[in-house]
VMD Tcl script that builds the backbone (N, CA, C; Angstrom):
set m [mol new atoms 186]
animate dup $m
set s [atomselect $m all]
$s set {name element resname resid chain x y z} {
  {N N UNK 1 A -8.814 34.457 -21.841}
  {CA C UNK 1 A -7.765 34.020 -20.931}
  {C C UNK 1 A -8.347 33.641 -19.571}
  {N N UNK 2 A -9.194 34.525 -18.810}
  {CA C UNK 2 A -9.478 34.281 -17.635}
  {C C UNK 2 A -10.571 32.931 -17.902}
  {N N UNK 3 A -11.365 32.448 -18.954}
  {CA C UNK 3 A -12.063 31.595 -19.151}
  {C C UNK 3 A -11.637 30.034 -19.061}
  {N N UNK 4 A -10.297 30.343 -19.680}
  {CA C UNK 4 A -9.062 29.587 -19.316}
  {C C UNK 4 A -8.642 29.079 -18.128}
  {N N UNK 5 A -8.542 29.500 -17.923}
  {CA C UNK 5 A -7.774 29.692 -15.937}
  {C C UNK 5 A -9.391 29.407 -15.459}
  {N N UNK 6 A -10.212 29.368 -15.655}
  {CA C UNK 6 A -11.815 29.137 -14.705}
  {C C UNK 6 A -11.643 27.567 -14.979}
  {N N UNK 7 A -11.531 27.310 -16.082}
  {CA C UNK 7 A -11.385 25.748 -16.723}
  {C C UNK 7 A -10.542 25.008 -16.153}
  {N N UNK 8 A -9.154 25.224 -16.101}
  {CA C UNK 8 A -8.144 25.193 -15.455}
  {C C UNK 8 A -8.520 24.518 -13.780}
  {N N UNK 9 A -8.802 25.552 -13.036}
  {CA C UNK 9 A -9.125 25.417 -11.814}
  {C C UNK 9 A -9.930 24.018 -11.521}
  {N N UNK 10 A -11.224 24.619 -12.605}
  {CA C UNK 10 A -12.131 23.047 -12.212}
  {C C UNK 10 A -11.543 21.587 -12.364}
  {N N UNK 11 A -10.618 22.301 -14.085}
  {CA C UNK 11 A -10.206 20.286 -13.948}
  {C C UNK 11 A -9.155 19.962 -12.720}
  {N N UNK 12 A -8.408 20.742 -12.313}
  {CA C UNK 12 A -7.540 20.332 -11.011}
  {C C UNK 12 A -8.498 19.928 -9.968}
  {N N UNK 13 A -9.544 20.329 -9.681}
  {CA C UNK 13 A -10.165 20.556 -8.436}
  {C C UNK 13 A -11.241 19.053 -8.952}
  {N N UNK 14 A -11.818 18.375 -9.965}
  {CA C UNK 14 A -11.962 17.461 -9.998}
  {C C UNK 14 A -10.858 16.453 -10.180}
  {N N UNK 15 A -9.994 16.662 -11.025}
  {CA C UNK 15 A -8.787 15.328 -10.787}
  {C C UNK 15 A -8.522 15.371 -9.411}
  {N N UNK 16 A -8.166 16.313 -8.776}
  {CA C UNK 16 A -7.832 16.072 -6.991}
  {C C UNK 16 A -9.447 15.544 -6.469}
  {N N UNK 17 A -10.316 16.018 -6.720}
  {CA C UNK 17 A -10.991 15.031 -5.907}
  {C C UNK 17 A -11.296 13.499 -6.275}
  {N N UNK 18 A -11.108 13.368 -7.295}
  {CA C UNK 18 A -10.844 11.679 -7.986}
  {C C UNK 18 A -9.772 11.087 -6.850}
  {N N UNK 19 A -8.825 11.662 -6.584}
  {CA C UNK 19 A -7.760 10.859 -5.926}
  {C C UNK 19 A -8.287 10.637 -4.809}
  {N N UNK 20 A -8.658 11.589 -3.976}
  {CA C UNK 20 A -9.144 11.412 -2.579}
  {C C UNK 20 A -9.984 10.243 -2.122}
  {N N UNK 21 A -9.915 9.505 -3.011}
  {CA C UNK 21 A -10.853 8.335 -2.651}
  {C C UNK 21 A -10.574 7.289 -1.236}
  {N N UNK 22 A -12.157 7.474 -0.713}
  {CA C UNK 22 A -11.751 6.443 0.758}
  {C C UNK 22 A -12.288 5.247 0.399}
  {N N UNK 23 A -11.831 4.268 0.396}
  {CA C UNK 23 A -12.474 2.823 0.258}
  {C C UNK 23 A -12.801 2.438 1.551}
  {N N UNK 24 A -13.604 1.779 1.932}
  {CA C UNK 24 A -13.857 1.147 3.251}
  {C C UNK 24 A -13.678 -0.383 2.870}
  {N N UNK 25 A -12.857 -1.087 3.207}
  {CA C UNK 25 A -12.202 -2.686 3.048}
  {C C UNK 25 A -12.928 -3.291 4.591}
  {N N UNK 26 A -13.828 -4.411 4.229}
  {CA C UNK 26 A -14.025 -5.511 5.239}
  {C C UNK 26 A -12.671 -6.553 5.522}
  {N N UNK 27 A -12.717 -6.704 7.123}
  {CA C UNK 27 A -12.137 -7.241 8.003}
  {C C UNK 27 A -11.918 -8.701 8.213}
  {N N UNK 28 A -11.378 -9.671 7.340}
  {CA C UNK 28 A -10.777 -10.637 8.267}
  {C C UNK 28 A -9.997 -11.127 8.736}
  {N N UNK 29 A -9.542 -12.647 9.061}
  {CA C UNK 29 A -8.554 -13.086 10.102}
  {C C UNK 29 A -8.465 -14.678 9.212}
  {N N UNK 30 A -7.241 -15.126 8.852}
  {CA C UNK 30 A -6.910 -15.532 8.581}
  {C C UNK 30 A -5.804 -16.571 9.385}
  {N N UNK 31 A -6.388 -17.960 9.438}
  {CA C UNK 31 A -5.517 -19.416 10.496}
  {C C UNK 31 A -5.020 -19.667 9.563}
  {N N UNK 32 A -3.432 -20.068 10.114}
  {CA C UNK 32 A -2.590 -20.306 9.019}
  {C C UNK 32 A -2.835 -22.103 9.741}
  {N N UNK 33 A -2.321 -23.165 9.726}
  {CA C UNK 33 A -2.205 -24.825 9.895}
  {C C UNK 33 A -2.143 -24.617 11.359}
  {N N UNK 34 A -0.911 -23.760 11.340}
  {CA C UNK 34 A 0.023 -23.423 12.622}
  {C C UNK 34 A -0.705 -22.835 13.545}
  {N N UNK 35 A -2.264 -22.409 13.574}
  {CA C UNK 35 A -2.845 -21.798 14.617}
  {C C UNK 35 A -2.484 -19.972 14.562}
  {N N UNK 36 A -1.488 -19.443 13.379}
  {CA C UNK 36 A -1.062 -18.045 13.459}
  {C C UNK 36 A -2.791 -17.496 12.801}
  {N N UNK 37 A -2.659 -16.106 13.808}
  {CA C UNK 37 A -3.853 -15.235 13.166}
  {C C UNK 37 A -3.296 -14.342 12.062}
  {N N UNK 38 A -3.789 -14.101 11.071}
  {CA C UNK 38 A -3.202 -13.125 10.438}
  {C C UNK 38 A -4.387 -12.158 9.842}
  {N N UNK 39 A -4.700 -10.594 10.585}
  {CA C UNK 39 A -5.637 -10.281 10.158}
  {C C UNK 39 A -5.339 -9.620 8.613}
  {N N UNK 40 A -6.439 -9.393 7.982}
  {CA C UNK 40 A -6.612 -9.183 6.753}
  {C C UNK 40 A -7.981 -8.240 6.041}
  {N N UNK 41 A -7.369 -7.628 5.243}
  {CA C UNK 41 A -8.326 -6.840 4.451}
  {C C UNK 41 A -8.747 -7.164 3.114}
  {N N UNK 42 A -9.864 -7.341 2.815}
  {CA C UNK 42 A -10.239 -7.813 1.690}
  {C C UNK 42 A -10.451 -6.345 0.621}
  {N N UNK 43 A -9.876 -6.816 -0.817}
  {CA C UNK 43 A -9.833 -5.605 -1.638}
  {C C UNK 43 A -10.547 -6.604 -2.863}
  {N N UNK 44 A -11.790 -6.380 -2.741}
  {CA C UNK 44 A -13.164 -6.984 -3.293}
  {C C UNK 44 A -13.682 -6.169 -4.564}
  {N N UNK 45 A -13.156 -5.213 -4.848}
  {CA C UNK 45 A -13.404 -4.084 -6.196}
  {C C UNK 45 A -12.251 -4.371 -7.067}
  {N N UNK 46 A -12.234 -3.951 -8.514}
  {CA C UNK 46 A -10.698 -3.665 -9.473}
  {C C UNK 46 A -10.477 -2.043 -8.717}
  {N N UNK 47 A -10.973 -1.013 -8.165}
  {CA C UNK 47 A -10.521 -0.296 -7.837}
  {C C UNK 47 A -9.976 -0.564 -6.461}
  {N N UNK 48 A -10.106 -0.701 -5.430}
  {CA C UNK 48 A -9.526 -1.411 -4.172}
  {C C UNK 48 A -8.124 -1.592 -4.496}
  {N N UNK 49 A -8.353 -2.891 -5.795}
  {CA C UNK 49 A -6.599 -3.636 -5.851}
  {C C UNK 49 A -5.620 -3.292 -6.651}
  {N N UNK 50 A -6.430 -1.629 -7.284}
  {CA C UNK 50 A -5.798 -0.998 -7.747}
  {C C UNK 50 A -5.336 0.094 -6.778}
  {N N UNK 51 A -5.804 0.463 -6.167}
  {CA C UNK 51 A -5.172 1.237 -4.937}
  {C C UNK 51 A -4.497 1.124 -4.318}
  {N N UNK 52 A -4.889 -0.617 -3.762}
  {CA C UNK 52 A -3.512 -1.257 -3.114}
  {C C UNK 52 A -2.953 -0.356 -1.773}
  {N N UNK 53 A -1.718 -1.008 -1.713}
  {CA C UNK 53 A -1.194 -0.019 -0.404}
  {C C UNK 53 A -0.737 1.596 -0.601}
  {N N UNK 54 A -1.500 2.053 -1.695}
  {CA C UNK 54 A -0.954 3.338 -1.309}
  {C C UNK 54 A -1.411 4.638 -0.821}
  {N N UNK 55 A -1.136 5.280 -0.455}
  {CA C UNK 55 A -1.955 6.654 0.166}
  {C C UNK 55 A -1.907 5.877 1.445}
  {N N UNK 56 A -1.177 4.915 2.488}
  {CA C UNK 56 A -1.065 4.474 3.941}
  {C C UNK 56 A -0.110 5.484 4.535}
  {N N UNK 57 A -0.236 5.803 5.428}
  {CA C UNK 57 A 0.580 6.444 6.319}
  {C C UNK 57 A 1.958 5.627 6.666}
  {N N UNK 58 A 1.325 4.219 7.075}
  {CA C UNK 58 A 2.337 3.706 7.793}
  {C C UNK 58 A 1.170 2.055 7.674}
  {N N UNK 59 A 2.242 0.838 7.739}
  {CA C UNK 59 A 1.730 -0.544 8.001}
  {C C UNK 59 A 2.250 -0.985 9.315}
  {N N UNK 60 A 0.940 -1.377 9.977}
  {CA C UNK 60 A 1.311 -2.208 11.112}
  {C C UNK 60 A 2.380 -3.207 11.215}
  {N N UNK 61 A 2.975 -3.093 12.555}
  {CA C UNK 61 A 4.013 -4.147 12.748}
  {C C UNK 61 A 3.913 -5.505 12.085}
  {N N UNK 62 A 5.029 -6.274 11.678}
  {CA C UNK 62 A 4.165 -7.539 11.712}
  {C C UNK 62 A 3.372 -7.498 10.569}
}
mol reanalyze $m
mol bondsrecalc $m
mol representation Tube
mol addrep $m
């Protein structure tokens, strides 16, 4: 039982650290015709654009 529960622990404690993932996304800026800037993050991995917007706190205005 307790061998159990040791097992237990680890796979939680690796699936939670699987999630924790930080991507670091490069920076650009994007001219629309109109002269608008629109900055931008490039999601350059299948994991990136699978992550997508989530785990954000909050999106900038705009």
């Amino acid at each position: 039982m307790i061998r159990w529960l040791g097992l237990l622990c680890c796979s939680l404690l690796l699936v939670g650290s699987l999630q924790a993932r930080t991507f670091s996304y490069q920076q650009a800026t994007v001219i629309t015709q109109r002269g608008v800037e629109i900055p931008v993050e490039v999601s350059d991995t299948p994991a990136k654009r699978q992550q997508g917007l989530s785990d954000r706190p909050q999106l900038k205005p705009g």
